[in-house]
C-alpha atoms as one frame of an Amber mdcrd trajectory, in Angstrom:
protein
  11.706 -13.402  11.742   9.829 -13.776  15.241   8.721 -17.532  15.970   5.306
 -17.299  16.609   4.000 -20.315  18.361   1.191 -23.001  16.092  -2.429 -21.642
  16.870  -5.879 -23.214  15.647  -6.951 -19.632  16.214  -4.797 -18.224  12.944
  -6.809 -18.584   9.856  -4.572 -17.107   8.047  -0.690 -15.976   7.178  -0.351
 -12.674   4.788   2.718 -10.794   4.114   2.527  -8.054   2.470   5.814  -6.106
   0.096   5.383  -2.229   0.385   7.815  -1.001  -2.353   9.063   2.820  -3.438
   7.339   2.010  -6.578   4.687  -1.271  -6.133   3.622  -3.490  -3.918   1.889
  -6.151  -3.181   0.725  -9.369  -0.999   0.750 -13.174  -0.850  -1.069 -15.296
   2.124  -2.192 -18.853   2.702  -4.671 -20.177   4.935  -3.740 -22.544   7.505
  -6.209 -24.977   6.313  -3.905 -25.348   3.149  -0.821 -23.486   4.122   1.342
 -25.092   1.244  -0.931 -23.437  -1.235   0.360 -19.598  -1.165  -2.448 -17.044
  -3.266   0.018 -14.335  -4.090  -0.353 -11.363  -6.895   1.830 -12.005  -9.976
   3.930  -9.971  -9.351   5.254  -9.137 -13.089   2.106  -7.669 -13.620  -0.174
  -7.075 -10.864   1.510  -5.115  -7.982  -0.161  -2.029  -7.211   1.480   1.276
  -7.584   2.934   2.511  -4.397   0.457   5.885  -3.459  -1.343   7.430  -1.570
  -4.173  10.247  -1.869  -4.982  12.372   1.359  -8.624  14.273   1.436  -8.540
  18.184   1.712  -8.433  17.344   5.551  -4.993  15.411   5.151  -6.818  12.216
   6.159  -6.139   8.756   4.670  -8.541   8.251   1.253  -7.313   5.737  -1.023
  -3.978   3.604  -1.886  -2.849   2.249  -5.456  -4.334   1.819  -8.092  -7.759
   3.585  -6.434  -5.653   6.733  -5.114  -4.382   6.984  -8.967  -8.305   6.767
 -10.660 -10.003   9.058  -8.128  -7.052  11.792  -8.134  -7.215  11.852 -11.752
 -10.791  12.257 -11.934 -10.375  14.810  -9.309  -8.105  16.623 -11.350 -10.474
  16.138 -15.021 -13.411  17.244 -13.002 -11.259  20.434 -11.768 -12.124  19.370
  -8.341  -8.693  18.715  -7.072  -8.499  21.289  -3.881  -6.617  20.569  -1.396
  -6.137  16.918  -2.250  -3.226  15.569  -1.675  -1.208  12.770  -4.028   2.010
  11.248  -3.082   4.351   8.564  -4.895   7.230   7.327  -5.003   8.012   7.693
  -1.626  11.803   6.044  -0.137  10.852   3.632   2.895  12.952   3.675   5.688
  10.722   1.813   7.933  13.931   0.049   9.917  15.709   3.191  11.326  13.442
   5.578  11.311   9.739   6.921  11.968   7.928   8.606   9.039   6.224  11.614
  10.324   5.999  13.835   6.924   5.878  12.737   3.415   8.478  15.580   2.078
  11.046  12.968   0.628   7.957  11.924  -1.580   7.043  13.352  -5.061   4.064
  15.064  -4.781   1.823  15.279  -7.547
């Protein structure tokens, strides 16, 4: 981990876990930094998806991407859209320019 120097100007520290299949966050403010606000994550990480627009740009992630596909799906209005999940992260030797390793609903 890099050693970032002590600021007054950080209000905050997050991390954030970006899994094949969840993920999720904790952070702490530095106010307070002993006391960490982090999802449970048993039960609340959210699923790790994404839904591109007809245009292939960025929409929605998780739990959102999940609702509004499927009710673009119900309402037959699906066209184009574009649903991935359960997609392999190599974010350490790679770059990932194409999502063809994911499952694509």
């Amino acid at each position: 981990m890099a050693h970032v120097p002590p600021s007054e100007s950080f209000l905050l520290v997050a991390a954030i876990d970006i899994g094949s299949y969840s993920s999720g966050y904790a952070y702490s403010f530095r106010l307070d930094p002993m006391r960490i606000r982090a999802k449970d994550y048993s039960t609340h990480k959210t699923p790790t998806c994404v839904l591109l627009n007809p245009r292939g740009q960025f929409d929605s992630f998780g739990f959102d991407a999940e609702n509004k596909f499927a009710n673009l799906v119900e309402n037959k209005d699906d066209t184009g859209w574009m649903f991935f999940q359960r997609c392999p992260l190599t974010l350490h030797n790679k770059e990932v320019h194409n999502y063809t390793e994911c499952k694509k609903t």
